[in-house]
TORBAZA-49455 format. One line per 4 residues: number of its first residue (from 1); their letters; for each residue x, y, z of N, C-alpha, C. Coordinates in Angstrom, 1 decimal. Layout:
BEGIN
NUM> a> X,Y,Z,X,Y,Z,X,Y,Z ~ ...
***
This chain:
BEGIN
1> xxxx> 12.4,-25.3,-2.8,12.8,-23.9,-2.7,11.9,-23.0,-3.5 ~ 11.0,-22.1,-2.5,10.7,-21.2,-3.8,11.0,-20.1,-4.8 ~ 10.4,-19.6,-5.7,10.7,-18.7,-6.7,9.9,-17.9,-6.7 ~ 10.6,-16.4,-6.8,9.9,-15.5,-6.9,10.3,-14.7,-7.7
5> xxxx> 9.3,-13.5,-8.0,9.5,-12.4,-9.5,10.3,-11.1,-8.5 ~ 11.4,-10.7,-9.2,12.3,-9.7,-8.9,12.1,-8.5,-9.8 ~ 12.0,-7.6,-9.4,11.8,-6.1,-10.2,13.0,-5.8,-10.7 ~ 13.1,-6.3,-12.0,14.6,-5.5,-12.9,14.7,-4.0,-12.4
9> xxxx> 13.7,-3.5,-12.5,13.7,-1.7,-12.6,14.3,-1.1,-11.0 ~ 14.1,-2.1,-10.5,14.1,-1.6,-9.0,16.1,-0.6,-8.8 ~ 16.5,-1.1,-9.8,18.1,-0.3,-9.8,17.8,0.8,-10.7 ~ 17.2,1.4,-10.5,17.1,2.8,-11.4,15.7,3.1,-10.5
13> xxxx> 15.2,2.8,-9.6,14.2,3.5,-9.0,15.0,4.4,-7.8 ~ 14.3,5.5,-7.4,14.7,6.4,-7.0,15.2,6.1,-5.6 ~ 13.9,5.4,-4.7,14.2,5.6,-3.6,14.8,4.2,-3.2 ~ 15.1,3.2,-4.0,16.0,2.1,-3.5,17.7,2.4,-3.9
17> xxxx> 17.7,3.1,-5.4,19.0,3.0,-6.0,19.5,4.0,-4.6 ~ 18.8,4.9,-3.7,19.5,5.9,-2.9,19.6,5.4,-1.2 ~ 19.8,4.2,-1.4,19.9,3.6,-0.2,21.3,3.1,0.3 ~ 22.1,2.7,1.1,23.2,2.6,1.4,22.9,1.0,1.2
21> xxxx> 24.4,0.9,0.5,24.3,-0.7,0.4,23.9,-1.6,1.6 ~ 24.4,-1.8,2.2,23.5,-2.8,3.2,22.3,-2.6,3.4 ~ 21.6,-1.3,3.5,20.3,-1.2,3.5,19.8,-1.7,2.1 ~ 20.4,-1.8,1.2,19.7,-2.3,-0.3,20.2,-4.1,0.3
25> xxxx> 20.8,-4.4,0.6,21.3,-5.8,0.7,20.2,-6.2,2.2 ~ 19.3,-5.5,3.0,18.6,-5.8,4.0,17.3,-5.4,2.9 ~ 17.1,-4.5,2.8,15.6,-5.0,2.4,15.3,-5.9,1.0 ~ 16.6,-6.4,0.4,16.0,-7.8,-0.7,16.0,-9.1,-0.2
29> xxxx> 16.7,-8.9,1.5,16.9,-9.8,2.7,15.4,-10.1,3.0 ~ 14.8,-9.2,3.1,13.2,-9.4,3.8,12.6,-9.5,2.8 ~ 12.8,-9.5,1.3,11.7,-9.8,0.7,11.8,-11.2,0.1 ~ 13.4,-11.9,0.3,13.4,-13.3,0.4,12.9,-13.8,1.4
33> xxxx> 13.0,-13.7,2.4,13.0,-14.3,3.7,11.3,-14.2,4.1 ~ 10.9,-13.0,3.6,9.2,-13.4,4.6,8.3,-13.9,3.5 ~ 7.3,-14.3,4.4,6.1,-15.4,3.6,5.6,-15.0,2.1 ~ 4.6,-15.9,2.0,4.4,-15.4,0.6,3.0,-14.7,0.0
37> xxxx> 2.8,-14.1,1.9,2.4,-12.6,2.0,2.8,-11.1,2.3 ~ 4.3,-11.4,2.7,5.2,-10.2,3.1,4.9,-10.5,4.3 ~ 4.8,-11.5,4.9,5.1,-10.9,6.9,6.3,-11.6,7.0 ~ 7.0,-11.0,7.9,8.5,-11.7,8.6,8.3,-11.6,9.7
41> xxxx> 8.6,-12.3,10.9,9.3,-11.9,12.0,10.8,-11.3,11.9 ~ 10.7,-10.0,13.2,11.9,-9.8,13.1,12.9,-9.9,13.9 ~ 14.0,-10.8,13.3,15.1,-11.6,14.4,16.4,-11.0,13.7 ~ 17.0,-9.8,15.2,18.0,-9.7,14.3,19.6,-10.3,14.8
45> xxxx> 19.1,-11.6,15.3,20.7,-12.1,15.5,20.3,-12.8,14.1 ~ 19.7,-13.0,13.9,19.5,-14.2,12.3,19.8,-13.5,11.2 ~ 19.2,-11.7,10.9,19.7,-11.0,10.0,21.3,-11.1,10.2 ~ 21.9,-10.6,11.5,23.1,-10.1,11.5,24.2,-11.8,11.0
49> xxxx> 23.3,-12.6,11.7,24.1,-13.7,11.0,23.8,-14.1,9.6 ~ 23.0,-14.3,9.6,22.7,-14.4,7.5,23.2,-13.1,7.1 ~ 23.8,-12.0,7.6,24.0,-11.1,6.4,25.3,-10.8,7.3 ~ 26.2,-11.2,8.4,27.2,-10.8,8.4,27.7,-9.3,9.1
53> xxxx> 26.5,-9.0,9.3,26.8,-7.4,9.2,26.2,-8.0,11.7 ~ 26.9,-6.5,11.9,26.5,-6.7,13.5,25.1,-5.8,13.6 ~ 24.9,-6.1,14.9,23.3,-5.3,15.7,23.1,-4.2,15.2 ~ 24.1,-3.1,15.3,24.2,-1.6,15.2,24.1,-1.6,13.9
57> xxxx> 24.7,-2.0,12.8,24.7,-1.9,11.3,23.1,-2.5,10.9 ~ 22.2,-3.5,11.4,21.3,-4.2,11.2,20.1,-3.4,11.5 ~ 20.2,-3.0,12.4,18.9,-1.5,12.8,19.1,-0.5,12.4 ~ 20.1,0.0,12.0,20.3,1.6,11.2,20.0,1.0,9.9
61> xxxx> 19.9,0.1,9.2,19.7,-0.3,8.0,18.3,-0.8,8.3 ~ 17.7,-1.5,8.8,16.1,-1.4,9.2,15.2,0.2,9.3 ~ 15.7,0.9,10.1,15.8,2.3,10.2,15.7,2.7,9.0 ~ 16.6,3.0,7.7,16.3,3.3,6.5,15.5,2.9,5.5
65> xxxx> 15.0,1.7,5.5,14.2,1.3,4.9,12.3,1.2,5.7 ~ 12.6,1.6,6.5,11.4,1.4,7.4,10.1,1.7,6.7 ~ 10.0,3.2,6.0,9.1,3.6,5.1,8.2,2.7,4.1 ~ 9.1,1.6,3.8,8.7,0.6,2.8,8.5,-1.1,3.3
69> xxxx> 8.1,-0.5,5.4,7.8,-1.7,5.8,6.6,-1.1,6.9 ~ 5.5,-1.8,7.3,4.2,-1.8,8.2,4.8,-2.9,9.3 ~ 5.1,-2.0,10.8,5.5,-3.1,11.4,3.9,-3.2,12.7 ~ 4.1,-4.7,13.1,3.0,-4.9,13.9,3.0,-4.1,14.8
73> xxxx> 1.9,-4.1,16.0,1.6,-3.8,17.2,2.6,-3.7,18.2 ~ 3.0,-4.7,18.1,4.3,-5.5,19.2,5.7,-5.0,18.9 ~ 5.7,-4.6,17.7,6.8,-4.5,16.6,7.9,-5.5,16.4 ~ 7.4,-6.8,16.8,8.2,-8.3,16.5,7.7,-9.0,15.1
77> xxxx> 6.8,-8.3,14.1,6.5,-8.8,12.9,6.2,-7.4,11.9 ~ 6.9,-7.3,10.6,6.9,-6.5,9.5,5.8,-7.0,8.6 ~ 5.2,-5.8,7.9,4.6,-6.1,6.7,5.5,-5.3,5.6 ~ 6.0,-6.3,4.4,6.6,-5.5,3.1,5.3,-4.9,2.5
81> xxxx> 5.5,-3.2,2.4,5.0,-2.4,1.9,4.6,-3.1,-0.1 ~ 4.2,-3.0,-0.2,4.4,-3.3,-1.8,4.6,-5.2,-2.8 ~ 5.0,-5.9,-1.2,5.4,-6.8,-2.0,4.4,-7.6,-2.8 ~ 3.2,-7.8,-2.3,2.2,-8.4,-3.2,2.3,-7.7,-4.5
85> xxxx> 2.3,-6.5,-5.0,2.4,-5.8,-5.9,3.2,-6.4,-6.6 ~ 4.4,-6.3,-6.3,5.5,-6.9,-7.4,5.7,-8.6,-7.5 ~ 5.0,-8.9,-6.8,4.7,-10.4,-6.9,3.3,-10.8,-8.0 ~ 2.7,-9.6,-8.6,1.6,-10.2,-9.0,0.7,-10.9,-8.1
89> xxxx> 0.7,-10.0,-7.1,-0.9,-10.9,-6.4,-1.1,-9.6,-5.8 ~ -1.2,-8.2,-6.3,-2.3,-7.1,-5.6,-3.6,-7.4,-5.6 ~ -4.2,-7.9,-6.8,-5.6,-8.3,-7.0,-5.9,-10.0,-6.4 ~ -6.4,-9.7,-5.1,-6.4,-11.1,-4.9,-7.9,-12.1,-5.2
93> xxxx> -7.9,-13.1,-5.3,-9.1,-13.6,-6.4,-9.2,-15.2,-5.1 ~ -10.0,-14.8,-4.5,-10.5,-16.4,-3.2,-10.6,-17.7,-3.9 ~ -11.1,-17.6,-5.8,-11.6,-18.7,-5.9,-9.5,-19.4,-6.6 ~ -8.6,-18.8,-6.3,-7.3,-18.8,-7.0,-6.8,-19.5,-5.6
97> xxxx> -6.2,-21.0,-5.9,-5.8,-21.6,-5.4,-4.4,-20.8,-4.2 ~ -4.1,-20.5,-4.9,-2.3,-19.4,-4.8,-2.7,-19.0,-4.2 ~ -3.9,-17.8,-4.4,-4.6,-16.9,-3.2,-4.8,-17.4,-2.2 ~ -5.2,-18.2,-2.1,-6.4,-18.4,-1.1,-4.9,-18.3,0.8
101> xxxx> -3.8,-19.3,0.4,-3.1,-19.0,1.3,-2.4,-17.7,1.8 ~ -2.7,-17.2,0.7,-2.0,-15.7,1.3,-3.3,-14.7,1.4 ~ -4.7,-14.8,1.3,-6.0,-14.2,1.8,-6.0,-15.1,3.2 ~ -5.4,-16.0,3.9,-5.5,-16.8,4.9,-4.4,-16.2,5.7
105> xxxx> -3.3,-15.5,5.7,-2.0,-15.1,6.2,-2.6,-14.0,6.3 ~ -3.4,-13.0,5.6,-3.6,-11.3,5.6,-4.6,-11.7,7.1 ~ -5.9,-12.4,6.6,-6.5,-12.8,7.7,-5.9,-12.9,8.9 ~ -5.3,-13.7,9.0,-4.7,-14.0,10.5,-3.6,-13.2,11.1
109> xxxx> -3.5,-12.2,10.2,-2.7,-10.9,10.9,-3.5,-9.8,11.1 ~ -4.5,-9.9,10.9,-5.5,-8.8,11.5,-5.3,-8.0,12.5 ~ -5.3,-8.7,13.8,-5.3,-8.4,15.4,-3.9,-8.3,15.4 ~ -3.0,-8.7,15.1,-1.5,-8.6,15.0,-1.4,-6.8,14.8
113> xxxx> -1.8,-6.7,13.9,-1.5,-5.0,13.4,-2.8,-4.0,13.3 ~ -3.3,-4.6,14.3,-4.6,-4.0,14.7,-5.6,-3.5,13.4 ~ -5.9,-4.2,12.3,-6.5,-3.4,11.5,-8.2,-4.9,11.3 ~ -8.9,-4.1,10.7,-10.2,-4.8,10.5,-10.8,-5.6,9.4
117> xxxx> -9.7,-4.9,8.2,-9.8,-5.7,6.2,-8.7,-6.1,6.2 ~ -8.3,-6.9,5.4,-7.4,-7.1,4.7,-7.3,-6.2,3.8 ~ -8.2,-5.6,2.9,-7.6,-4.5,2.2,-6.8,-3.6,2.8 ~ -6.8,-3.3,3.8,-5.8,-2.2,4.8,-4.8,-2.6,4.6
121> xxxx> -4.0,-4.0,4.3,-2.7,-4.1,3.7,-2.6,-4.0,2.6 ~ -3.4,-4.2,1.1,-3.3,-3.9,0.3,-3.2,-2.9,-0.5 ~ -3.8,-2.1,0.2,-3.9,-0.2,0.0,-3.2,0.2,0.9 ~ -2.7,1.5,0.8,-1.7,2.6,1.4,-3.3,2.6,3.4
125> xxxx> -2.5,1.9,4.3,-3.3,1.5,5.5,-4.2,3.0,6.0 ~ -3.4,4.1,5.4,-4.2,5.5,5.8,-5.3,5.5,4.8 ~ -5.2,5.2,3.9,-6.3,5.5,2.6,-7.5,4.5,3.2 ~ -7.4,3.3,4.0,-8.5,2.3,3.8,-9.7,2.4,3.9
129> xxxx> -10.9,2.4,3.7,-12.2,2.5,3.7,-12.3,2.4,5.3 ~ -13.4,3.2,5.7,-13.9,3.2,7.3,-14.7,2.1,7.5 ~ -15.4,1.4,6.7,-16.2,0.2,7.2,-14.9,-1.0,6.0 ~ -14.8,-2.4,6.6,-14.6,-3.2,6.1,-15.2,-4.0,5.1
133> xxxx> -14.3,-3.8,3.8,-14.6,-4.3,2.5,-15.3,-6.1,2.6 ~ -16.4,-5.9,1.9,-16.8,-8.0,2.3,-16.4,-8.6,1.6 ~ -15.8,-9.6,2.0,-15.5,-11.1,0.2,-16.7,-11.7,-0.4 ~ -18.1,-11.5,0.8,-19.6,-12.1,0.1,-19.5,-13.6,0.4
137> xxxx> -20.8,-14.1,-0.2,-20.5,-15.4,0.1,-20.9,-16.0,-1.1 ~ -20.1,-15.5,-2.6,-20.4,-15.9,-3.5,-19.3,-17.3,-3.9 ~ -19.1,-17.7,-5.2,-18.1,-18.6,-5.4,-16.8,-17.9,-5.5 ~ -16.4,-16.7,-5.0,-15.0,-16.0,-4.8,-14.9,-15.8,-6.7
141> xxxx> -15.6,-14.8,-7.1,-15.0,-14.8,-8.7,-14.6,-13.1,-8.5 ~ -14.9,-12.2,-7.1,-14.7,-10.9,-7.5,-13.0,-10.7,-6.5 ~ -12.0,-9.7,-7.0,-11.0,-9.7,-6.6,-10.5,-8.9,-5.7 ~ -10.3,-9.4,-4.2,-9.8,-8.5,-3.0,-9.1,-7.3,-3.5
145> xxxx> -9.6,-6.3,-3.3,-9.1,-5.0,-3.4,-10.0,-4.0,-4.6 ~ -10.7,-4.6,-5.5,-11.7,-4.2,-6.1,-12.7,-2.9,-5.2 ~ -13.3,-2.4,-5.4,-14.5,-1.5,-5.0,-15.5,-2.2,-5.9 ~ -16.0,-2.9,-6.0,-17.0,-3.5,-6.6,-17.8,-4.4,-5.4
149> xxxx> -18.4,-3.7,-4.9,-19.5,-4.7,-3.9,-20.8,-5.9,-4.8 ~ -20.8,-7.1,-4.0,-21.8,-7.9,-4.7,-22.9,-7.6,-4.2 ~ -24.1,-7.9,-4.9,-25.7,-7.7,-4.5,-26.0,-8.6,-2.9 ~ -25.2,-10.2,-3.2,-25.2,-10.6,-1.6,-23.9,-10.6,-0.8
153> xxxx> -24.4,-11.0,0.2,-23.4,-11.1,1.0,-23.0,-11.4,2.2 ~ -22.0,-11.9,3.3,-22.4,-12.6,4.3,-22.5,-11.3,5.7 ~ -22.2,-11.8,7.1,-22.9,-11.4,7.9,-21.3,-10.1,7.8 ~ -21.6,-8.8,8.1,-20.9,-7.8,8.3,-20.4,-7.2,7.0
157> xxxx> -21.1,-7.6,6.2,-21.1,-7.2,4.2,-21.2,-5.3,4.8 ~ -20.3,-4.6,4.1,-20.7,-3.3,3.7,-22.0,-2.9,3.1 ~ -22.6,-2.3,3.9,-23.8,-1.6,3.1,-23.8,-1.1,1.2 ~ -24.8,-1.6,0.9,-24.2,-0.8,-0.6,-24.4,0.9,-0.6
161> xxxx> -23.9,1.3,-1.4,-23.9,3.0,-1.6,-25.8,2.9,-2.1 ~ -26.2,4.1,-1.6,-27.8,4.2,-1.9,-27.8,4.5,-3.5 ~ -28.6,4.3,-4.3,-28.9,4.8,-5.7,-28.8,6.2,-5.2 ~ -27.9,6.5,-6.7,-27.9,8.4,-7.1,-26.7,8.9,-6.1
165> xxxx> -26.1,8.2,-4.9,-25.4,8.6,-4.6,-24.2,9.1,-5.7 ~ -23.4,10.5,-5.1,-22.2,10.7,-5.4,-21.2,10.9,-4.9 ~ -19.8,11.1,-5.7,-18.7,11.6,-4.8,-19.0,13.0,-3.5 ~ -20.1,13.6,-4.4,-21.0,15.1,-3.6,-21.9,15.3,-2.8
169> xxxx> -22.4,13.3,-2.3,-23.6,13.3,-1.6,-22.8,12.3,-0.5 ~ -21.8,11.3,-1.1,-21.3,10.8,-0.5,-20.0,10.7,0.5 ~ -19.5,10.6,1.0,-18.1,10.7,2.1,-17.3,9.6,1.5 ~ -18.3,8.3,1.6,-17.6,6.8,1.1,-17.5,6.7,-0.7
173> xxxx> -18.4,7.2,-0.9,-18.3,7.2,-2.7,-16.6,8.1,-2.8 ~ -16.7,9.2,-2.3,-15.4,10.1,-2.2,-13.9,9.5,-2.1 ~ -13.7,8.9,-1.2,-12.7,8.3,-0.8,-12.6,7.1,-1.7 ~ -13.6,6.2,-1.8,-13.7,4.8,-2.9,-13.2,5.4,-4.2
177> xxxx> -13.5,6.7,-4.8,-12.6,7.2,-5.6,-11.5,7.6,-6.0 ~ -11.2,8.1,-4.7,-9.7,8.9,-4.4,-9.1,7.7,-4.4 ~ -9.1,6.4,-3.6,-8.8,5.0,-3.3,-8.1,4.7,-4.5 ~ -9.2,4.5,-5.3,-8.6,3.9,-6.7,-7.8,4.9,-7.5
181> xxxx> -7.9,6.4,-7.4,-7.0,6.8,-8.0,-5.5,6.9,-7.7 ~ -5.8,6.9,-6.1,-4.5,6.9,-5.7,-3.5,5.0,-6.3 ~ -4.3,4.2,-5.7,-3.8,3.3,-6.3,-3.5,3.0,-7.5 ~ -3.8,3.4,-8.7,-3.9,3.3,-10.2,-2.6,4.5,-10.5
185> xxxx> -2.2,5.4,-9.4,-0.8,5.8,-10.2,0.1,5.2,-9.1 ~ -0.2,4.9,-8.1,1.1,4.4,-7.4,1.8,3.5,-8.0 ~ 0.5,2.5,-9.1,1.3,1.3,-9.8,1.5,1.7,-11.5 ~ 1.3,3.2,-11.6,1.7,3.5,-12.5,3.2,3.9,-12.9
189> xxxx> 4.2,2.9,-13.1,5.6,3.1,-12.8,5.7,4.4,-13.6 ~ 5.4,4.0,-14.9,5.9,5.4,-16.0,5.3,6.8,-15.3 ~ 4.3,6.3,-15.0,3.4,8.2,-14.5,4.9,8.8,-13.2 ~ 5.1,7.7,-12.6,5.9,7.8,-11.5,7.3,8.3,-11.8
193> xxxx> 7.9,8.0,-12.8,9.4,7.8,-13.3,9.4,9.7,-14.1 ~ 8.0,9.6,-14.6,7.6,11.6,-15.2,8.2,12.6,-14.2 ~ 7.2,12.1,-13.1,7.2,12.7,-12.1,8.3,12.6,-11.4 ~ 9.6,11.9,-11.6,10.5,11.9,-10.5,11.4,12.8,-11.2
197> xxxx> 11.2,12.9,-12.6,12.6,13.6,-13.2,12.7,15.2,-13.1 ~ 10.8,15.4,-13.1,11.0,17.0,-12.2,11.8,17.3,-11.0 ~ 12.0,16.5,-10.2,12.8,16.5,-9.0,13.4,15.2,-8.1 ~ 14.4,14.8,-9.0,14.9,13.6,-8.3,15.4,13.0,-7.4
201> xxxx> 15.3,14.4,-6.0,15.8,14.1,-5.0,14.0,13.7,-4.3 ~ 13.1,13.8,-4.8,11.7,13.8,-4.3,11.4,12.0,-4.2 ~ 11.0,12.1,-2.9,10.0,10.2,-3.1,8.3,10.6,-3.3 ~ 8.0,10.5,-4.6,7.0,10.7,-5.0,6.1,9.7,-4.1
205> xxxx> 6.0,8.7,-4.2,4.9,7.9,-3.8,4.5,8.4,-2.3 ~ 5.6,8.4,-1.8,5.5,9.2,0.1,4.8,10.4,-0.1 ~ 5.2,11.5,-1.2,4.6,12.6,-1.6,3.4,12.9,-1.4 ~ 2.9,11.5,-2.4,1.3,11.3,-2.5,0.8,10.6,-1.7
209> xxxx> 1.1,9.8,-0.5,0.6,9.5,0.3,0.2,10.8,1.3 ~ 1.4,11.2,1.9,1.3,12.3,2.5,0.3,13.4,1.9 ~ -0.2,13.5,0.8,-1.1,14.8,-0.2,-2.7,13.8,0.8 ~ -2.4,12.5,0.3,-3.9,11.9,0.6,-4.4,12.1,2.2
213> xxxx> -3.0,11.7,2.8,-3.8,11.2,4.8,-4.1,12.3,5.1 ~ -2.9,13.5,4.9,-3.1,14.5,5.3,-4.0,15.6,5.1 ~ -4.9,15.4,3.8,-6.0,16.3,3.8,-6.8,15.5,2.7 ~ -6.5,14.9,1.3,-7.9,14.8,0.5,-8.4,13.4,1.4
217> xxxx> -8.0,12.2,1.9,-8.8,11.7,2.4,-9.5,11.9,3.8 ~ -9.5,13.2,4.1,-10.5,13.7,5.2,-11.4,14.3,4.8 ~ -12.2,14.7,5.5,-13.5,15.1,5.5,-13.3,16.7,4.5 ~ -12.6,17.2,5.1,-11.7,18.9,4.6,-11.6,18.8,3.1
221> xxxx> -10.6,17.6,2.8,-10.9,17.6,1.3,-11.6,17.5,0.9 ~ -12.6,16.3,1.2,-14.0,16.4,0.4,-14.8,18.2,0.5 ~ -14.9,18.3,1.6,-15.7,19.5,2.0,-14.9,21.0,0.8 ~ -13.9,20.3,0.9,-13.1,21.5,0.2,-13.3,21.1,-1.8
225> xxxx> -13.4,19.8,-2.0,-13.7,19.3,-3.7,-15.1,20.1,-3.6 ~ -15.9,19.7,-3.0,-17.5,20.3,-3.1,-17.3,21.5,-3.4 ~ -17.1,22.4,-3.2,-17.0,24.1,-3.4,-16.9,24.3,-4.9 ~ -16.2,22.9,-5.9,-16.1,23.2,-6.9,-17.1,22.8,-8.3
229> xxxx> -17.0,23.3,-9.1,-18.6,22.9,-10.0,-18.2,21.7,-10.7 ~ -17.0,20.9,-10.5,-17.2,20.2,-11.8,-17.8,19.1,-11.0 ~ -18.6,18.1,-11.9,-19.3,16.7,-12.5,-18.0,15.6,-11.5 ~ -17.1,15.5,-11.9,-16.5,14.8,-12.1,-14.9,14.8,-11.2
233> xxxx> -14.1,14.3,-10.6,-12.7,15.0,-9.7,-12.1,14.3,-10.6 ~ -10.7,15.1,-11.3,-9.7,14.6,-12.2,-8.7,14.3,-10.9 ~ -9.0,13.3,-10.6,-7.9,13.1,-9.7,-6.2,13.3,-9.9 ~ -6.0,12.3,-11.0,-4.6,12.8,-11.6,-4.2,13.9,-11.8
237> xxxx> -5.1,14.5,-12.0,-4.5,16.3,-11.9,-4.2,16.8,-10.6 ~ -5.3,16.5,-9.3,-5.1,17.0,-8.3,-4.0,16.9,-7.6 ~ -3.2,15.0,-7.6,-2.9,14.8,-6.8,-1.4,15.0,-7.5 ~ -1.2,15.1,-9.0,0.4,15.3,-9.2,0.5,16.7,-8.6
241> xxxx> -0.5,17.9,-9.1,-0.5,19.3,-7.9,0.0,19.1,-6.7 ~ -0.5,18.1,-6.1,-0.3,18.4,-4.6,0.7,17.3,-4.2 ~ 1.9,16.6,-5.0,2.8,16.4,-4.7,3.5,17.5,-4.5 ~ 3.8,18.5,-5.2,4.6,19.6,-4.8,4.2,20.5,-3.5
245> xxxx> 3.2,20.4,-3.0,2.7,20.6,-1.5,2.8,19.8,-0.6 ~ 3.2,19.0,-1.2,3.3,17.9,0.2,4.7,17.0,0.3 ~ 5.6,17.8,-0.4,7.0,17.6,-0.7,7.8,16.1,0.5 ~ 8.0,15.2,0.2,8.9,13.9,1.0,10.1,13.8,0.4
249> xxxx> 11.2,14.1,1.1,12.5,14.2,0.2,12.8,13.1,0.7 ~ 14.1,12.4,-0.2,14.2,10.9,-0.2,15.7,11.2,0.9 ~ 15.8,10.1,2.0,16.8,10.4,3.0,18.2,10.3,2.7 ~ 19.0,11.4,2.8,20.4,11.5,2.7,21.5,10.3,3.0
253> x> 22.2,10.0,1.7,23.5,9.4,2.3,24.1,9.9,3.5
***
């Protein structure tokens, strides 16, 4: 039987504590139930019989939680949004035994959900780099999801950024930044929990997703940071700003 790490906090987080019980009792349903990379197939005479509940209760409760699942092409297989995260394996490491099965599952869902990296599931799938991130063909010591390219690398390796490149010369330097910033407060619970108490009916993280697809990771934002003189983008400043522009209210009882 396996064991896995459960998020104490998750009953005081905004956008689960506001879910209708069955939908709170379906989505810790799928984070038991799928692999131990977040993919499930989805069968819902098996939910409605493992959980009791009928068809119509089992899809309106899928339906609510949907935000916090990537479903395939076909829409017969889910990705849990986050669950590597709370499992301790967002940074995945090839030469790590544990890893290596679940960099083998991301792998082989590729063509399932039409995407080209496995980073694309690791990061918010709209944020992902336009060329695909390489693993190299070293002894696996650098960690999937990293922005750290190696000197070698095997056949379809990302080009490296040219010397002197910047966020102001570059498109990919740009985004590679925004990337990690966005990701460095998404898993910043406390930054997150600040920000919820200004407005507790607000799903911050959807907030800032929505701030990124819809304008700084396009070309517009970049085009639009350049206009300004600083050295340097304080991301954290931008992007708690432009939660309040990009407002995601958390769905009504």
């Amino acid at each position: 039987m396996a064991s896995r790490f459960t998020e104490t906090e998750k009953w005081n987080d905004a956008w689960f504590s506001g879910l209708k019980p069955l939908s709170k009792l379906l989505f810790l349903y799928l984070c038991d139930q799928c692999d131990v990379a977040g993919f499930l197939e989805i069968n819902i005479r098996k939910i409605c019989f493992d959980l009791g509940i009928g068809k119509q209760e089992a899809e309106k409760s899928l339906t609510e939680v949907e935000t916090r699942l990537l479903y395939s092409k076909d829409k017969r297989f889910v990705f849990v949004l986050n669950f590597l995260k709370h499992q301790k394996n967002q940074k995945l490491n090839p030469s790590n035994n544990a890893h290596r099965g679940i960099i083998k599952r991301l792998e082989d869902n590729l063509l399932l959900f039409d995407f080209e990296d496995i980073n694309q599931f690791i990061i918010s799938p709209s944020l992902a780099p336009s060329e695909p991130l390489s693993r190299g063909t070293g002894k696996g010591n650098g960690n999937i999801g990293d922005n750290i390219d190696s000197d070698k690398g095997g056949v379809g390796e990302k080009e490296k950024e040219k010397e002197g490149d910047t966020w102001r010369t570059s498109y990919d330097v740009y985004k590679n930044d925004l990337r990690e910033a966005y990701q460095n407060l998404i898993s910043n619970q406390e930054w997150i929990e600040q920000q919820q108490r200004y407005d507790p009916n607000l799903d911050i993280e959807l907030s800032l997703e929505k701030a990124c697809v819809q304008f700084w990771a396009l070309e517009a934002g970049w085009k639009h940071k350049k206009k300004s003189k600083s050295v340097n983008i304080d991301w954290k400043s931008t992007l708690a700003s432009a939660i309040d522009l990009n407002k995601v209210y958390k769905q009504k009882q």
